[in-house]
C-alpha positions in Angstrom: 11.1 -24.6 -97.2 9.2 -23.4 -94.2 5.5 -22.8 -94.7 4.5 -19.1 -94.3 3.6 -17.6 -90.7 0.4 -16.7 -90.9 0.5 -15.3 -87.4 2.9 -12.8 -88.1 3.0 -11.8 -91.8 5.3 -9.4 -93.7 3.7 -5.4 -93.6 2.8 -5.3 -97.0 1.4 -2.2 -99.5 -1.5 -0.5 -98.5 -5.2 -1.4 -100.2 -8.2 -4.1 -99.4 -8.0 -7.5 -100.5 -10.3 -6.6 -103.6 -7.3 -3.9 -104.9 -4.6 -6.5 -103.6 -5.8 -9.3 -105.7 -6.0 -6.8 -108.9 -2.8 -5.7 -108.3 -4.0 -2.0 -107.2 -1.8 -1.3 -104.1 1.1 1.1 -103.6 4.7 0.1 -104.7 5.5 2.1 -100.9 4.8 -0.1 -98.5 4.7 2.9 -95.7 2.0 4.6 -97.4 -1.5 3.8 -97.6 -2.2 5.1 -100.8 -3.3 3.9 -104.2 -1.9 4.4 -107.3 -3.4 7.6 -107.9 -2.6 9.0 -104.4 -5.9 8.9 -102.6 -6.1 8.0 -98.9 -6.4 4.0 -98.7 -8.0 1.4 -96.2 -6.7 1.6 -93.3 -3.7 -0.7 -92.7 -4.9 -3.5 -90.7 -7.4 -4.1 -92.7 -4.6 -5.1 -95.9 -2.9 -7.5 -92.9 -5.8 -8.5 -92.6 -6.5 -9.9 -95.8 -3.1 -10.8 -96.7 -3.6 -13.2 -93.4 -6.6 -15.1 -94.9 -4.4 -15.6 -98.2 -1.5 -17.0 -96.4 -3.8 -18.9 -94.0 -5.6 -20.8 -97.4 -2.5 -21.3 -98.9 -0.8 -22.9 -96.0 -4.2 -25.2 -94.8 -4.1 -26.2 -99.1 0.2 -27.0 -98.6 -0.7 -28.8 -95.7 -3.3 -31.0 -97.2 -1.6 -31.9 -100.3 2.2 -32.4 -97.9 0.0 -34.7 -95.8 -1.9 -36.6 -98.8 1.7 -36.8 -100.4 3.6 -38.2 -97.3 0.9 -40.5 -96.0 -1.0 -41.9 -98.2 -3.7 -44.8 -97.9 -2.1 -47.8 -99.8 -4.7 -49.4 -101.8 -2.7 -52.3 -102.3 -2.4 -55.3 -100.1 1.6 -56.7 -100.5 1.7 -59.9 -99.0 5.0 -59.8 -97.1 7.0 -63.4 -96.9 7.0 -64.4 -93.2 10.6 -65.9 -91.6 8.4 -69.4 -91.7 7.2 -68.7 -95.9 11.6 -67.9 -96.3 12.6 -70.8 -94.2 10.4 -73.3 -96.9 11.6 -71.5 -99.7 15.3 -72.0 -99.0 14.2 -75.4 -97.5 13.1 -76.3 -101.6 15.8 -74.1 -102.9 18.4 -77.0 -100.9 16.9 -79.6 -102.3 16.9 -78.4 -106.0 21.0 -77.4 -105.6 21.3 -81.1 -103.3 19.7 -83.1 -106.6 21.0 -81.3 -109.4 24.4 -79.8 -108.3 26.5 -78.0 -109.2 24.9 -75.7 -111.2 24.4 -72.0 -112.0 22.1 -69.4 -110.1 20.1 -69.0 -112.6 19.6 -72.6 -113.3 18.3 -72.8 -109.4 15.7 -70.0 -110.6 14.5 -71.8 -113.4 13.9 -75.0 -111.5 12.6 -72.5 -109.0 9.7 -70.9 -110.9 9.0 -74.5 -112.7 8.1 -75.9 -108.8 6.5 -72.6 -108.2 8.9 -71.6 -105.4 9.2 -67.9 -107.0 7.4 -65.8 -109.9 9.7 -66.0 -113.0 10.7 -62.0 -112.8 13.4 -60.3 -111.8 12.2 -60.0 -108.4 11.8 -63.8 -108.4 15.8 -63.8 -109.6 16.5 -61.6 -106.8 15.2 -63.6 -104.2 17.0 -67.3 -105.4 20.0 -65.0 -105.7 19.3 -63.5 -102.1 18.3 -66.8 -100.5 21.2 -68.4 -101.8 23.7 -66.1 -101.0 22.5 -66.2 -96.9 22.4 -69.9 -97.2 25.7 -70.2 -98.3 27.2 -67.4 -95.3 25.3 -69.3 -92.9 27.1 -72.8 -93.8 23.3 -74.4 -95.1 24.4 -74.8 -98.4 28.2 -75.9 -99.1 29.7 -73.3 -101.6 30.9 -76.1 -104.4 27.4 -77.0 -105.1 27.0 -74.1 -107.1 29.5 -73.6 -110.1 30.9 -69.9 -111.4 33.2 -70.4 -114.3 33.0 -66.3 -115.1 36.1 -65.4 -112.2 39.1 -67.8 -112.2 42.8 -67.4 -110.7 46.0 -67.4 -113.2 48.5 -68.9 -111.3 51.3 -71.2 -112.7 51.4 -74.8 -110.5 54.6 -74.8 -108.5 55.7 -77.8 -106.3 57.6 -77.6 -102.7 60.5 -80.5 -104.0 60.7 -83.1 -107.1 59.0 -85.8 -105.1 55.9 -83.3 -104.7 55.9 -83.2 -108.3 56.0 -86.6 -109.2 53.6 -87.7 -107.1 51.2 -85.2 -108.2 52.2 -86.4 -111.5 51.2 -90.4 -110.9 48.0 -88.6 -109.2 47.3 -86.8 -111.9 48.2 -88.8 -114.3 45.6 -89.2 -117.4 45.7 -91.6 -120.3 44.7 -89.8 -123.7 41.4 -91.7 -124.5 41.2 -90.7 -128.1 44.4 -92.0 -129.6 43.1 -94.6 -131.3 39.8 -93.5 -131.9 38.0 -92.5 -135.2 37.0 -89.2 -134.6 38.0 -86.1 -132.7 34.7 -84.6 -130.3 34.6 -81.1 -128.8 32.2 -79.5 -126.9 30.8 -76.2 -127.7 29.0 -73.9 -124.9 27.6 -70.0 -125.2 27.8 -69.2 -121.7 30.8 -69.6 -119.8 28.9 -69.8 -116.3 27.6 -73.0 -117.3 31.1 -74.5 -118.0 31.2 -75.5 -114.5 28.1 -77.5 -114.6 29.4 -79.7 -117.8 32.7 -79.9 -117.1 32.6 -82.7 -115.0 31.6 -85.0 -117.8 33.9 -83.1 -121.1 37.0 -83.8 -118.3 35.5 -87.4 -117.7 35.4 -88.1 -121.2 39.0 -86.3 -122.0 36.6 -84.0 -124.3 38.1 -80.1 -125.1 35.1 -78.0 -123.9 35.2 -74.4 -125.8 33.4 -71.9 -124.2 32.6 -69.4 -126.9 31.2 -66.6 -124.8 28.4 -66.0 -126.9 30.0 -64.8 -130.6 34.0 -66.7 -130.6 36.3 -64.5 -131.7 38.1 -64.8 -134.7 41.7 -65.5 -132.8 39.5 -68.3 -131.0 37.8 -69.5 -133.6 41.1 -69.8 -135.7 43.2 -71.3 -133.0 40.4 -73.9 -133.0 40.5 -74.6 -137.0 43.9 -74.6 -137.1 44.0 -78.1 -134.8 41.2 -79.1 -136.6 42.8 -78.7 -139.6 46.3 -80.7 -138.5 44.2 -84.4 -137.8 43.5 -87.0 -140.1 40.0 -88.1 -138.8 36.8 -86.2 -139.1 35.7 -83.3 -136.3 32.4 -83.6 -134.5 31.3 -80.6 -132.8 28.5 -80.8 -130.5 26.8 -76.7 -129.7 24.8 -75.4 -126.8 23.0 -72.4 -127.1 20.5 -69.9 -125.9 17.2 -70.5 -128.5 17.3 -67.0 -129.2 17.6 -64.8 -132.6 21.2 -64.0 -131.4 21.9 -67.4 -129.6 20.9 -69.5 -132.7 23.3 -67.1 -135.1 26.1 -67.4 -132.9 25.8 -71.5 -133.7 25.7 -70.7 -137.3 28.5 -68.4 -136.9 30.7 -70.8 -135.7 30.0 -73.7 -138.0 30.4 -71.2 -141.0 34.1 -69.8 -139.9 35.4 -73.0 -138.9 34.1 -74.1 -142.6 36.3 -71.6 -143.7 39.6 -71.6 -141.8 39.4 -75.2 -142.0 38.0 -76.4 -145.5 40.2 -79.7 -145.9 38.5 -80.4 -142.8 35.4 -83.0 -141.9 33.9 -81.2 -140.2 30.7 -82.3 -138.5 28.5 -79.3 -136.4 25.3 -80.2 -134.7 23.5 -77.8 -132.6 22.2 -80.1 -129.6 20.4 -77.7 -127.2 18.3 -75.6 -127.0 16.3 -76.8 -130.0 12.2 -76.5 -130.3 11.5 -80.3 -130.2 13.5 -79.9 -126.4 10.9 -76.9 -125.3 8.2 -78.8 -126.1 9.1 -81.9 -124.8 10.8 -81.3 -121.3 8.6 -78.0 -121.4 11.1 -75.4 -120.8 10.5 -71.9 -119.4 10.0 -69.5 -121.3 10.7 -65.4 -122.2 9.1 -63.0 -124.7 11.8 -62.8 -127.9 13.2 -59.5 -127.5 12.5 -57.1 -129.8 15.7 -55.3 -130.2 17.2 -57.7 -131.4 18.2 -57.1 -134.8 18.3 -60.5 -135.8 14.3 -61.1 -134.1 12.4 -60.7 -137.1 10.7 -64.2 -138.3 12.3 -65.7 -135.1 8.9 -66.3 -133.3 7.4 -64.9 -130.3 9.4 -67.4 -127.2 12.8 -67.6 -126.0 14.4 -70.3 -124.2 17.8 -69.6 -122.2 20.3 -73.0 -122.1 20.0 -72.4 -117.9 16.2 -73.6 -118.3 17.6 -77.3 -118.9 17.9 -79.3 -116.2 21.7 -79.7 -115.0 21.6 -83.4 -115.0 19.4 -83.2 -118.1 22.4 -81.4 -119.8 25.4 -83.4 -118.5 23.3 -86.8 -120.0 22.8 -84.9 -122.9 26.3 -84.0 -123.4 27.4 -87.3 -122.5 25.3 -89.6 -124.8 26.6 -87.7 -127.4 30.2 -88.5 -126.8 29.6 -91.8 -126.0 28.4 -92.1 -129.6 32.4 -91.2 -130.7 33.7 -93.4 -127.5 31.3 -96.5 -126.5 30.9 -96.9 -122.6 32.3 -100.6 -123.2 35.5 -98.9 -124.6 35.5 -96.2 -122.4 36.1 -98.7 -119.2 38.8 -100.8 -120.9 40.4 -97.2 -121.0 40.2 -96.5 -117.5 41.2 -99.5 -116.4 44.6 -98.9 -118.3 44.5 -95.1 -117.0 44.5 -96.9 -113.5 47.2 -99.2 -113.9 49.2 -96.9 -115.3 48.7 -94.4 -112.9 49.6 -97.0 -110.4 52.8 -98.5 -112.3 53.7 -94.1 -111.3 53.2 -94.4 -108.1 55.0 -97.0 -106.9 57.9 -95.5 -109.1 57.6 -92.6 -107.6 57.8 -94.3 -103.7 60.8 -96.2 -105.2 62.7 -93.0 -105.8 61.9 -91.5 -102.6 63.3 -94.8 -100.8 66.0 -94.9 -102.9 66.9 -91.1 -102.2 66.7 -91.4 -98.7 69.3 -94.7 -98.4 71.8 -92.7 -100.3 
């Protein structure tokens, strides 16, 4: 809107500024009359003071537009310099270099530990910024950190036979718990952390079920229905947000495998995130959320699984299943895996030769 122009207002009823502001003036603009029909002022006079109402109305706009538009901040926002961003991607490399891969928001948990950011959303959002450029830019290789949430279907196809058999004797992987005494999986809440464990679950030839916070009951049956089938007991190892929600999702799973599977022994331990682990390794920290339905007697802290260390986690998850699957045992088994893998090899080089003779 264009302010009002005072130089050349409007022509306006007839009366002083006295009847004008009183509402006493003449519904004919083009006579100078009052109400009554008595001569009026004349009419410069009602310019007049319709001028000096426009003029303190526009100076008053003016004031408050320009107090509005410009104001004097009061506070003092320290703004990062390129030198302050070039350190904090400099620490941010060396957390993802020493703990890969792992999760963005395992970087921002280390992050705020070391004091790199403030543990906020605006501290998220710069790990998540910094991390992003650093990857474009070729700093940081993109397989050092690990995003299990997007993955391509896409059956595995091979150019010829010999293709296939050689990826085959490449491949190739002995079953390590044949003749073992019990059957280990690997339970996980979050499926962006699936990348992060994964490396020791395939290691160990141990299923890793990603439950995606509550498992749904065609999950959750599929996996009772092998349990059921075996003839040795089930250990089930959990890791979970410490949260109302997190901690009921465990129990959740524990009490509908119980139930689809009650010939079964079935062994559930929750492994992470547990209280004795906050206190000890202190892990950061959130405010229990109130909405939560499940919050009430819960306590006042929170403890995401993305707060443990990566490393931390794969040991963790690790000296678990060696419990099932002794390290001593474990290397007479992949010294058999490599044999045999080689014993496929050089069958596989035999056929060729023989193939191209005939």
């Amino acid at each position: 809107m264009q302010p009002p122009d005072v130089e050349n207002p409007a022509p306006l009823a007839g009366g002083n500024r006295a009847d004008f502001e009183a509402g006493n003036v003449s519904e004919n603009s083009g006579n100078p009359t009052d109400f009554q029909g008595k001569p009026s002022v004349p009419r410069i006079a009602v310019v007049g003071a319709v001028a000096d109402i426009f003029e303190d109305i526009f100076m008053s706009a003016r004031k408050t537009s320009s107090k509005r538009v410009y104001p004097a901040s009061q506070i003092k926002r320290g703004r990062a310099t390129r030198a302050d961003m070039a350190e904090r991607r400099r620490c941010l490399w060396n957390i993802v270099w020493e703990m890969k891969p792992m999760t963005v928001r395992q970087v921002f948990y280390q992050a705020t530990v070391r004091n790199i950011v403030e543990k906020s959303e605006a501290g998220y959002n710069k790990v998540q910024t910094d991390l992003v450029q650093m990857r474009k830019s070729g700093m940081l290789p993109y397989d050092w950190l690990a995003d299990n949430t997007r993955w391509q279907r896409k059956p595995r196809t091979f150019d010829n036979i010999e293709q296939a058999l050689n990826d085959t004797a490449r491949f190739y992987r002995k079953s390590l718990w044949t003749d073992a005494g019990s059957y280990v999986e690997v339970w996980l809440e979050k499926d962006a952390l699936a990348g992060v464990v994964q490396p020791i679950t395939a290691l160990y030839d141990v299923p890793l079920m990603v439950a995606r916070g509550y498992a749904s009951l065609s999950f959750l049956h599929s996996a009772a229905e092998y349990i059921a089938s075996l003839d040795v007991p089930t250990f089930i190892y959990h890791c979970g947000d410490f949260d109302p929600s997190g901690v009921n999702a465990g129990e959740k799973i524990e009490q509908t495998l119980r139930e689809l599977a009650p010939a079964a022994e079935i062994h559930f331990e929750r492994i992470a995130v547990t209280m004795e682990q906050i206190v000890a390794w202190s892990l950061p920290s959130r405010p229990t959320k109130t909405t939560d339905s499940r919050s009430k007697g819960f306590g006042d802290i929170s403890v995401e699984l993305d707060a443990i260390e990566p490393q931390r986690l794969r040991d963790l998850i690790e000296s678990v299943i060696q419990l099932h699957l002794p390290p001593e045992q474990f290397k007479v088994l992949q010294a058999a895996e490599e044999s045999e893998r080689s014993l496929l090899a050089n069958l596989v080089e035999r056929l060729g030769g023989a193939n191209g003779q005939s």
